[in-house]
PyMOL Python script that loads the backbone (N, CA, C, O; Angstrom):
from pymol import cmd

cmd.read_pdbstr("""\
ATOM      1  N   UNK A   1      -6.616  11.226   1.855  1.00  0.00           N
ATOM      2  CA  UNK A   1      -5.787  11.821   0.840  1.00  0.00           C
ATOM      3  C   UNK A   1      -6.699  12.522  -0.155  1.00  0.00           C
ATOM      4  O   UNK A   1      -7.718  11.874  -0.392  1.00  0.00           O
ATOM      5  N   UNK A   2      -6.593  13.673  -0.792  1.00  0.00           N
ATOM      6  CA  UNK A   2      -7.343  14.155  -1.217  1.00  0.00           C
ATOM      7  C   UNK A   2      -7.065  14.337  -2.882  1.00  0.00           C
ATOM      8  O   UNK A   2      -5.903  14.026  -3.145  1.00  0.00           O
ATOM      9  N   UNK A   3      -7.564  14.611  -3.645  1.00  0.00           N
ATOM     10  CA  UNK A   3      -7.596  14.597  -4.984  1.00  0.00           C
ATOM     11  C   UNK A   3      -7.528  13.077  -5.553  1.00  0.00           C
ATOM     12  O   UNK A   3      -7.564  12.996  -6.781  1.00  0.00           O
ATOM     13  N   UNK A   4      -7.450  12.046  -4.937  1.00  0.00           N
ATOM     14  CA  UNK A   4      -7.652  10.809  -5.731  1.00  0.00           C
ATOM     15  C   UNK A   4      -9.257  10.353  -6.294  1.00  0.00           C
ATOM     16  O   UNK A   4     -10.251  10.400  -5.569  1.00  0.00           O
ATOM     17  N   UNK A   5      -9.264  10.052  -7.269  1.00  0.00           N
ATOM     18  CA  UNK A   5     -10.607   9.562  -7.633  1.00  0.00           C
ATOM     19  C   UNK A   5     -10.636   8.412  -7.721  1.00  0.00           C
ATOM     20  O   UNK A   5      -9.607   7.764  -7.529  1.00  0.00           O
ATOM     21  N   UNK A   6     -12.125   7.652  -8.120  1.00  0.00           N
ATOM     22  CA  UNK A   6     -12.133   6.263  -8.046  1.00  0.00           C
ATOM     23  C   UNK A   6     -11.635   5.440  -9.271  1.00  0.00           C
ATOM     24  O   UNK A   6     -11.280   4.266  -9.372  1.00  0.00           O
ATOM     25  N   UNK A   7     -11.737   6.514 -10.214  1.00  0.00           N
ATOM     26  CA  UNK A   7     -10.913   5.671 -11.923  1.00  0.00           C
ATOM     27  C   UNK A   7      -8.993   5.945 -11.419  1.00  0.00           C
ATOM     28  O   UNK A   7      -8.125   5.441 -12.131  1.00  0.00           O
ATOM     29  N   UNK A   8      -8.704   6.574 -10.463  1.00  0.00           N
ATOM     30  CA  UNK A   8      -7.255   6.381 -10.123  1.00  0.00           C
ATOM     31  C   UNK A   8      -7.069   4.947 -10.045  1.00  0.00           C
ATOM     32  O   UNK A   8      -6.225   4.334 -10.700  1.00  0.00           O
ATOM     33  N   UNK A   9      -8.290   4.174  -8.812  1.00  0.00           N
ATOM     34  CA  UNK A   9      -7.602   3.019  -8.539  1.00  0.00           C
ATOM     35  C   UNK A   9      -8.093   1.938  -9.784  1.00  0.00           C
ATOM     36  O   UNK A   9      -7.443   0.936 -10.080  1.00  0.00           O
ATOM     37  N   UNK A  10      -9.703   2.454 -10.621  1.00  0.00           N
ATOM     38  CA  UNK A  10      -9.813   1.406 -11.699  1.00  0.00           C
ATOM     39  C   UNK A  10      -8.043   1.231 -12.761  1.00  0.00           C
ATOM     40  O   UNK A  10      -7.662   0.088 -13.015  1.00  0.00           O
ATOM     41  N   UNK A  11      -7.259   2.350 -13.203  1.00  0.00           N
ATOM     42  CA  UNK A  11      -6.673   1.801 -13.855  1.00  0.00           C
ATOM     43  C   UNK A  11      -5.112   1.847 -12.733  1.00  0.00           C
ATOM     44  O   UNK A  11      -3.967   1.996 -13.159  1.00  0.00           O
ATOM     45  N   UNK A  12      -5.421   1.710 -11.580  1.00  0.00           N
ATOM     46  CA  UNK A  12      -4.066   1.512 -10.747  1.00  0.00           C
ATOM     47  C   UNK A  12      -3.303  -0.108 -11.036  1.00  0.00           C
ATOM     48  O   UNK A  12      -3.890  -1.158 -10.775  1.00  0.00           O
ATOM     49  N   UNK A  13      -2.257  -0.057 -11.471  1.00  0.00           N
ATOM     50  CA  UNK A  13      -1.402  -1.221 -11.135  1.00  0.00           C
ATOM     51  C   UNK A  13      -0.819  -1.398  -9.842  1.00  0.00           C
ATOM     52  O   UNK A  13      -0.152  -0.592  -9.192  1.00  0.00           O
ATOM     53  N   UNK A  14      -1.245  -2.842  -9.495  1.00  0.00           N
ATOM     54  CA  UNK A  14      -1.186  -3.173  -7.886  1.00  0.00           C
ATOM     55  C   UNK A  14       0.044  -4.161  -7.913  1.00  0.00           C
ATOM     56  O   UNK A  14      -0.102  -4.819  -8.943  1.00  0.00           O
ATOM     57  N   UNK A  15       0.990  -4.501  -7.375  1.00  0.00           N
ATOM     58  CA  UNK A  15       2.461  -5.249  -7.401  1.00  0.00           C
ATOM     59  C   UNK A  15       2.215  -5.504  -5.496  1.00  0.00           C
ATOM     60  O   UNK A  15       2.106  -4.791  -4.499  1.00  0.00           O
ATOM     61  N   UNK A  16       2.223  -6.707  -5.772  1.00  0.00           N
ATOM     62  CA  UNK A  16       2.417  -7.765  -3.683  1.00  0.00           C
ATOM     63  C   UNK A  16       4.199  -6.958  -3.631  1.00  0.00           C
ATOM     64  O   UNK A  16       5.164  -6.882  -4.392  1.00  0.00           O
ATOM     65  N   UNK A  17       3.823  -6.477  -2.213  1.00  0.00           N
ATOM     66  CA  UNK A  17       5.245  -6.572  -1.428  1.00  0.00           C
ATOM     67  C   UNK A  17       6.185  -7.844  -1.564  1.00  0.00           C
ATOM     68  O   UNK A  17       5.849  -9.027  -1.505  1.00  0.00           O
ATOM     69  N   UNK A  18       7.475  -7.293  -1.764  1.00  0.00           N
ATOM     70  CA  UNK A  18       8.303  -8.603  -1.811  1.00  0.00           C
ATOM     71  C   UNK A  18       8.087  -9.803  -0.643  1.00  0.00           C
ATOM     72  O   UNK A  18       8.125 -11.032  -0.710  1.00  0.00           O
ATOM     73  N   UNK A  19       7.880  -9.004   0.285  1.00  0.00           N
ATOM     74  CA  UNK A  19       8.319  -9.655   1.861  1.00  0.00           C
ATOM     75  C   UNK A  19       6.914 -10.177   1.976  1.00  0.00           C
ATOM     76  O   UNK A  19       7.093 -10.767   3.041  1.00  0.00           O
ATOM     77  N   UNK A  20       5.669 -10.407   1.696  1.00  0.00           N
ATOM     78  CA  UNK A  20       4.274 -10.644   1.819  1.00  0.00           C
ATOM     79  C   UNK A  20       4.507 -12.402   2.085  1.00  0.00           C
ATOM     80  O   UNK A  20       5.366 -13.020   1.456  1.00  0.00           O
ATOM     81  N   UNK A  21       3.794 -12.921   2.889  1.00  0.00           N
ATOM     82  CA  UNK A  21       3.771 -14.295   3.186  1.00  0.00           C
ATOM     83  C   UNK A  21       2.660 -15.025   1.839  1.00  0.00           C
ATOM     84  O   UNK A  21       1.448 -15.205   1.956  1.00  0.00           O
ATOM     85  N   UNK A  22       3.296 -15.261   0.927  1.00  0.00           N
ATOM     86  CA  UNK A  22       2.754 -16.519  -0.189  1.00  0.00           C
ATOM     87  C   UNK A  22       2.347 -17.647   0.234  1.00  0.00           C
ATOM     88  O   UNK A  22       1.748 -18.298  -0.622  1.00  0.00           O
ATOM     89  N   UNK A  23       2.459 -18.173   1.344  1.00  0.00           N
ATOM     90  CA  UNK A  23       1.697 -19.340   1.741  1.00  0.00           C
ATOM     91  C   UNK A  23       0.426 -19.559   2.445  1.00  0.00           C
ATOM     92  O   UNK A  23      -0.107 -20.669   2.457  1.00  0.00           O
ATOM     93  N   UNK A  24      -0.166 -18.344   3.140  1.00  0.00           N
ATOM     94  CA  UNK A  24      -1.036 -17.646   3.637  1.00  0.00           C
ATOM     95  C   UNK A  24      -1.718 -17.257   2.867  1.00  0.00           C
ATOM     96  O   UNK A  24      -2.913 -17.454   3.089  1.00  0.00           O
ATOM     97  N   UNK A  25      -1.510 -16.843   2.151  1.00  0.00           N
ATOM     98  CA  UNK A  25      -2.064 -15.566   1.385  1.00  0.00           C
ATOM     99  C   UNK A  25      -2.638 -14.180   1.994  1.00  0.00           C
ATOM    100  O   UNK A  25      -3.546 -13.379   1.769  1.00  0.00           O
ATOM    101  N   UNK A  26      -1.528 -14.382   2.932  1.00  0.00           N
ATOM    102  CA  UNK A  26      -1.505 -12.582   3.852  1.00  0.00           C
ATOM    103  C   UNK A  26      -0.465 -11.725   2.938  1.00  0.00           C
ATOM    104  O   UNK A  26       0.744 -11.836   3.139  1.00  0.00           O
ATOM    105  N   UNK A  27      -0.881 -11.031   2.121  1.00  0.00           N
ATOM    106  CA  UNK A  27      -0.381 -10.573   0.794  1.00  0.00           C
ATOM    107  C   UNK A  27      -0.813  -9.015   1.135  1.00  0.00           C
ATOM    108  O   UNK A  27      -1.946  -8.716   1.513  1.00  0.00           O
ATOM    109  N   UNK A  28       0.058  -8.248   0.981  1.00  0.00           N
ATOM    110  CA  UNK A  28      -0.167  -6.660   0.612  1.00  0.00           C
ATOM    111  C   UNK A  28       0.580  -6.023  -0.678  1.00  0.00           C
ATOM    112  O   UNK A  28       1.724  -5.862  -1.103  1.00  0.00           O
ATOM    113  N   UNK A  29      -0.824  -5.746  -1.059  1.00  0.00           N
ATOM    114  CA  UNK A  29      -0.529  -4.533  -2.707  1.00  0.00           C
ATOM    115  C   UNK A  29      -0.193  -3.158  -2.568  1.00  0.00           C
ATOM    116  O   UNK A  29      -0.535  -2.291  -1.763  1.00  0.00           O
ATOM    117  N   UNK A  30       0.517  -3.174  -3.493  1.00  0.00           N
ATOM    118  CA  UNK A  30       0.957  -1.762  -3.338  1.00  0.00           C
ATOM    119  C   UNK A  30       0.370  -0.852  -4.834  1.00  0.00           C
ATOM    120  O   UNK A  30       0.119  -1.558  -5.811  1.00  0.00           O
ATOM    121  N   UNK A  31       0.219   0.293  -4.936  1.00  0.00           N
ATOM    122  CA  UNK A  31       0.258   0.766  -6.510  1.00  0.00           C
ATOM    123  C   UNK A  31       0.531   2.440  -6.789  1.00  0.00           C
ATOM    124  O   UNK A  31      -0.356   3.281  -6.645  1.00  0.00           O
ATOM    125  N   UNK A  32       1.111   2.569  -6.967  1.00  0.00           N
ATOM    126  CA  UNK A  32       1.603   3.720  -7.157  1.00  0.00           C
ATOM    127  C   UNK A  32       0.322   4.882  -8.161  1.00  0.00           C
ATOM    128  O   UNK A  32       0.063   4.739  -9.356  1.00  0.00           O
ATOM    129  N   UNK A  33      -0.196   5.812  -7.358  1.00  0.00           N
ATOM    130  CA  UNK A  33      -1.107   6.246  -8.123  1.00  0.00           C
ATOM    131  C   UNK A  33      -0.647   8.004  -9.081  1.00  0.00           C
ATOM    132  O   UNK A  33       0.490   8.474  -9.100  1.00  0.00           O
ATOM    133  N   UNK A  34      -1.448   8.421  -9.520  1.00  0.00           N
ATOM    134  CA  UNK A  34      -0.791  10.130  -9.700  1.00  0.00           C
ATOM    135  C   UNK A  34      -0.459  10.893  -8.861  1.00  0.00           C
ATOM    136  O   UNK A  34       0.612  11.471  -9.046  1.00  0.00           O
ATOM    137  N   UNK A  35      -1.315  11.222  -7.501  1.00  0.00           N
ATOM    138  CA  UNK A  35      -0.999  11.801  -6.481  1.00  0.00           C
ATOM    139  C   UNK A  35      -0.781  10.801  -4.735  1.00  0.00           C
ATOM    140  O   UNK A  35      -1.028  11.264  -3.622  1.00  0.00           O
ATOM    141  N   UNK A  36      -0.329   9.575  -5.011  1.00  0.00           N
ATOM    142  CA  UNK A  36      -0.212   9.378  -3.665  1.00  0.00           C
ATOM    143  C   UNK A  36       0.819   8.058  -4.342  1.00  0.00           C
ATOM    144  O   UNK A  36       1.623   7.835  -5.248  1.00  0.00           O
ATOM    145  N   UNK A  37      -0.014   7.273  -2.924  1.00  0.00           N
ATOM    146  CA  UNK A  37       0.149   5.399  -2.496  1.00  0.00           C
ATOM    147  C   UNK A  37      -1.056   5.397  -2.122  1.00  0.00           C
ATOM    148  O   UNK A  37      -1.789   6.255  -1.630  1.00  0.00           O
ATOM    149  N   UNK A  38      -1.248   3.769  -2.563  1.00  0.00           N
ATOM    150  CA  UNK A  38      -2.781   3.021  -2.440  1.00  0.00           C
ATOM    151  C   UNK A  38      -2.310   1.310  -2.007  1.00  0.00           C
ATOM    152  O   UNK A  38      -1.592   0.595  -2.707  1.00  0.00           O
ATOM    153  N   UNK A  39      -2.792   1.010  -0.977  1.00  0.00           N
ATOM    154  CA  UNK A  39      -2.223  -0.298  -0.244  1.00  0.00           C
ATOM    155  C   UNK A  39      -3.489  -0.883  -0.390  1.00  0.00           C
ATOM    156  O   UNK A  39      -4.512  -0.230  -0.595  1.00  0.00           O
ATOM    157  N   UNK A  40      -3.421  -2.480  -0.257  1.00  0.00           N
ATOM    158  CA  UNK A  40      -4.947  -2.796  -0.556  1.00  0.00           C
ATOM    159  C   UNK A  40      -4.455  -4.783   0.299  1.00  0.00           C
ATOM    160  O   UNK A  40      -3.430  -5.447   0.149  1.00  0.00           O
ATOM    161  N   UNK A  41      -5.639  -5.067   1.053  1.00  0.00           N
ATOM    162  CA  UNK A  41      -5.141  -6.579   1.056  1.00  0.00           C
ATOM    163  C   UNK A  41      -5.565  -7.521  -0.323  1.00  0.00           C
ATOM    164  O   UNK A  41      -6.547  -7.665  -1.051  1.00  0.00           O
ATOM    165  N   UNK A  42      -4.481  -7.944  -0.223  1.00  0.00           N
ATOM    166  CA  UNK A  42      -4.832  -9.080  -1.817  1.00  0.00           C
ATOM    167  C   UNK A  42      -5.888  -9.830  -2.013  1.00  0.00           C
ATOM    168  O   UNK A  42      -6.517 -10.088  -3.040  1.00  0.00           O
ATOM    169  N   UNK A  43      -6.078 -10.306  -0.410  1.00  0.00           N
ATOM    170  CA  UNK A  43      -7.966 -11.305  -0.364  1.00  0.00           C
ATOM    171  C   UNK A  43      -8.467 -10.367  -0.734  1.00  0.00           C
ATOM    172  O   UNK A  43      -9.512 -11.017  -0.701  1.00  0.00           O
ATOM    173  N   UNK A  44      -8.746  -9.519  -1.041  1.00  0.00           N
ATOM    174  CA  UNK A  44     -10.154  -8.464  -0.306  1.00  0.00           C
ATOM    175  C   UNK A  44      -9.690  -7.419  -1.829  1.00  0.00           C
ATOM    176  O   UNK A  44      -9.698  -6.232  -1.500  1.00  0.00           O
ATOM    177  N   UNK A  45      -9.376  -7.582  -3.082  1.00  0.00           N
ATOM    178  CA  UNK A  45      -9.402  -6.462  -4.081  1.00  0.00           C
ATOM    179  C   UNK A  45     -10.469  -5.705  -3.922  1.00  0.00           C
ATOM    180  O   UNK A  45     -10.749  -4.510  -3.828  1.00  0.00           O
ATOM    181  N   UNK A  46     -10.911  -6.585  -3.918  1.00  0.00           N
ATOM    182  CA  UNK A  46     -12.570  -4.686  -3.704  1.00  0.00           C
ATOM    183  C   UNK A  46     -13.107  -4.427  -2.646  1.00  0.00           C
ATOM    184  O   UNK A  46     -14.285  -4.133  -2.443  1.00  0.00           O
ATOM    185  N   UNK A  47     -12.335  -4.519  -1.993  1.00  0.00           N
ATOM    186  CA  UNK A  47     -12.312  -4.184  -0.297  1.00  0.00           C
ATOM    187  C   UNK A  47     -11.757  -2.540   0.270  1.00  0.00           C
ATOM    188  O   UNK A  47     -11.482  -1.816  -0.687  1.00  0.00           O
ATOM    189  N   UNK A  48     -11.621  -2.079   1.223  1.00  0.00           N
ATOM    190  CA  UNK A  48     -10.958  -0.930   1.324  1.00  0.00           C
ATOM    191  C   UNK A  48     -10.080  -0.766   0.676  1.00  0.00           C
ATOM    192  O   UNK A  48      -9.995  -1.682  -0.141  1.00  0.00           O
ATOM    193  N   UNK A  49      -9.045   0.205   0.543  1.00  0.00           N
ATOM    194  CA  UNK A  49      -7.569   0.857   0.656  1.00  0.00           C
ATOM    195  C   UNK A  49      -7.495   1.774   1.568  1.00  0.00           C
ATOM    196  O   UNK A  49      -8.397   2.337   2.189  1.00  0.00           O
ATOM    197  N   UNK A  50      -5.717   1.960   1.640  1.00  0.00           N
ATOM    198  CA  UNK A  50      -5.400   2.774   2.614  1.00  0.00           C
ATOM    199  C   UNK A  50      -4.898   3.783   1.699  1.00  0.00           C
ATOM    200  O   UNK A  50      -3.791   3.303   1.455  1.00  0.00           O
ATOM    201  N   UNK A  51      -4.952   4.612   1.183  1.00  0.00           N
ATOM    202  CA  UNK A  51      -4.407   5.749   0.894  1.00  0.00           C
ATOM    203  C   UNK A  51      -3.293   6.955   1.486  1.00  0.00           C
ATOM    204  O   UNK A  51      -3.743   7.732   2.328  1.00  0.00           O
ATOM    205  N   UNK A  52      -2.065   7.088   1.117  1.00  0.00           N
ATOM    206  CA  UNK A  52      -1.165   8.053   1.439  1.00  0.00           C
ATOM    207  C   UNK A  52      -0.345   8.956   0.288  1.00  0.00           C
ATOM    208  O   UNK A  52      -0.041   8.721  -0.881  1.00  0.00           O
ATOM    209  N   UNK A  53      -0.126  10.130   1.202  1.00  0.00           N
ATOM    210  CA  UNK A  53       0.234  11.395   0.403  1.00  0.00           C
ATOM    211  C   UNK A  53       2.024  10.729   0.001  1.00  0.00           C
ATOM    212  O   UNK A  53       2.561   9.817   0.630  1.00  0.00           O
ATOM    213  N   UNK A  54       2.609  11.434  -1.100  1.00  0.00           N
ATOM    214  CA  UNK A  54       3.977  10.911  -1.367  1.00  0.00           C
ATOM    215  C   UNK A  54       4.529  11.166  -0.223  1.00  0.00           C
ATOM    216  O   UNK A  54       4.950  10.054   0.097  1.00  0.00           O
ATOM    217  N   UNK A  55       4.885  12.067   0.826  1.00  0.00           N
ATOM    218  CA  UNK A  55       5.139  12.288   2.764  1.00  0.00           C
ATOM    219  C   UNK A  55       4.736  11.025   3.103  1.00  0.00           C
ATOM    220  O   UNK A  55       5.610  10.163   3.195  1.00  0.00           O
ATOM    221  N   UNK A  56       3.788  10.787   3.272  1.00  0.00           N
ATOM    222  CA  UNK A  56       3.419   9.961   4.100  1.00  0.00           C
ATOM    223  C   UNK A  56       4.206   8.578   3.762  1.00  0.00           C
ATOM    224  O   UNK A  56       4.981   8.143   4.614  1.00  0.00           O
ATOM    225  N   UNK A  57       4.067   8.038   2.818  1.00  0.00           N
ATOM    226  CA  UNK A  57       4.429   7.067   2.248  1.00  0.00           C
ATOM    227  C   UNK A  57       6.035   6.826   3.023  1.00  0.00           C
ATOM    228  O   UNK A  57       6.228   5.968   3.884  1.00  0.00           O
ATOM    229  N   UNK A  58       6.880   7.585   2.611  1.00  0.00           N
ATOM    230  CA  UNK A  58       8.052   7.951   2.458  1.00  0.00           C
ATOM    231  C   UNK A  58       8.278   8.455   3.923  1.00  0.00           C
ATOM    232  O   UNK A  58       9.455   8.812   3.982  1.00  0.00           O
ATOM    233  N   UNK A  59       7.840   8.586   4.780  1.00  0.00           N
ATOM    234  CA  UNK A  59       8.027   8.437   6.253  1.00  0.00           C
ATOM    235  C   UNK A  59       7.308   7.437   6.844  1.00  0.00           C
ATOM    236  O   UNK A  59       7.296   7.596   8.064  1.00  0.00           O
ATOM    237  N   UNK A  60       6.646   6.380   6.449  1.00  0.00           N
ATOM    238  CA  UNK A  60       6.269   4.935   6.637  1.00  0.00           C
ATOM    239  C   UNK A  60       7.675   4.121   6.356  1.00  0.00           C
ATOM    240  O   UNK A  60       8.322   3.664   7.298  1.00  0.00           O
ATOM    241  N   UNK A  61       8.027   4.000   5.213  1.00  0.00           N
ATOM    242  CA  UNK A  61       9.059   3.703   4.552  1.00  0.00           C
ATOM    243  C   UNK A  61      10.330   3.922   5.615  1.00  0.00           C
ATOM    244  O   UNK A  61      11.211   3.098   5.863  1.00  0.00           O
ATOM    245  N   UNK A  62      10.173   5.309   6.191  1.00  0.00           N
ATOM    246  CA  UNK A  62      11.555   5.218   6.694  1.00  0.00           C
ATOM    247  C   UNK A  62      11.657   4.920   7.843  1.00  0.00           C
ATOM    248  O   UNK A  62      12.618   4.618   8.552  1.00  0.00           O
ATOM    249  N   UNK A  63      10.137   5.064   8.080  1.00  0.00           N
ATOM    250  CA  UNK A  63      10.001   4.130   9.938  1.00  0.00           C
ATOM    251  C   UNK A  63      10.261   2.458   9.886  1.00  0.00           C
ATOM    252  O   UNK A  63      10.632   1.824  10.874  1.00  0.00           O
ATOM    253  N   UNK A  64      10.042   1.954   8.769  1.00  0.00           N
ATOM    254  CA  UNK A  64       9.647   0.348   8.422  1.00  0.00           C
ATOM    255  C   UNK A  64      11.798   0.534   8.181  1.00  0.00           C
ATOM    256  O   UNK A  64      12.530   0.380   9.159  1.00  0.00           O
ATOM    257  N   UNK A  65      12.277   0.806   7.000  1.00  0.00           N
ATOM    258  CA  UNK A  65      13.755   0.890   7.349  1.00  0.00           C
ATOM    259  C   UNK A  65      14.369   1.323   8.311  1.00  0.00           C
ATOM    260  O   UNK A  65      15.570   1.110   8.474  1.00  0.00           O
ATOM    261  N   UNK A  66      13.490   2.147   9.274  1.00  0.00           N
ATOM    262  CA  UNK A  66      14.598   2.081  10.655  1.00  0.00           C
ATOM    263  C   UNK A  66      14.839   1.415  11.918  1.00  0.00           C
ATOM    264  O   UNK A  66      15.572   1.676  12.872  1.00  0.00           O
ATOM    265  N   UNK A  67      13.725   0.146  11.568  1.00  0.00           N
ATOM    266  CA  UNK A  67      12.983  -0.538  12.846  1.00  0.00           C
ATOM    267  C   UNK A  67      11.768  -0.057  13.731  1.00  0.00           C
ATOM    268  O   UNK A  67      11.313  -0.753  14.639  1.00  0.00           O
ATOM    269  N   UNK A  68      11.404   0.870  13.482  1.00  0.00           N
ATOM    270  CA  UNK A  68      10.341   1.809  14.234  1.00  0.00           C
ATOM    271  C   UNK A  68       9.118   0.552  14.486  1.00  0.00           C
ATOM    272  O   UNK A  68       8.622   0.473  15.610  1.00  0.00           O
ATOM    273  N   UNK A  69       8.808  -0.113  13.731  1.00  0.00           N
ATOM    274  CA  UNK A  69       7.623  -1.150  13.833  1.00  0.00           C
ATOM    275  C   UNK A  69       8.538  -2.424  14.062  1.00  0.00           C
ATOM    276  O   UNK A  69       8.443  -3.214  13.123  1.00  0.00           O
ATOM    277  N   UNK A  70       9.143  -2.706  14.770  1.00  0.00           N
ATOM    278  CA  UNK A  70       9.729  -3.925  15.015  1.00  0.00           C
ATOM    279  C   UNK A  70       9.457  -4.591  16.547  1.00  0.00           C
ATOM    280  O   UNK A  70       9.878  -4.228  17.646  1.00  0.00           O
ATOM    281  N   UNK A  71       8.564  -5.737  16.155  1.00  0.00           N
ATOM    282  CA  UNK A  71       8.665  -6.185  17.376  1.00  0.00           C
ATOM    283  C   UNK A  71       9.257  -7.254  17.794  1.00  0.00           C
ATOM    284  O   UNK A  71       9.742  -8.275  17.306  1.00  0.00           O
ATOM    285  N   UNK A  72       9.036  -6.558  19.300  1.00  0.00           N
ATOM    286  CA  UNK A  72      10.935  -7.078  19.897  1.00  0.00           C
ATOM    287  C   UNK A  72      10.641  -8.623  20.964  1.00  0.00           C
ATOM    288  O   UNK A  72      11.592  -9.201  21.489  1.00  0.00           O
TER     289      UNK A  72
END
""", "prot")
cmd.dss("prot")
cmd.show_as("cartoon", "prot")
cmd.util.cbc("prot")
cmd.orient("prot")
């Protein structure tokens, strides 16, 4: 994704998916940045991210609401 910088994600607010397993602590962040989405695993804060364009996001989203990743 392009135009994000690294002070995007210093002052990014990160919020766990509702659906994230709390007993595990297999947890995914989400944070809404200026120009995208920034996903991050909760163990691992200073670990990668995944970065996506507002598209992208929003056709993830509508694959995850239409069953597209459902396994059967």
């Amino acid at each position: 994704m392009t135009g994000v910088q690294p002070t995007d994600l210093a002052d990014a607010t990160w919020r766990k998916a509702t659906r994230s397993n709390t007993q595990g602590n297999q947890c995914v962040e989400v944070a809404q940045l200026k120009h995208g989405i920034a996903v991050r695993d909760s163990k691992d804060p200073e670990g990668p991210n995944l970065m996506f364009t507002p598209g992208e996001w929003d056709a993830f989203v509508h694959g995850v609401k239409g069953g597209e990743f459902d396994l059967s």
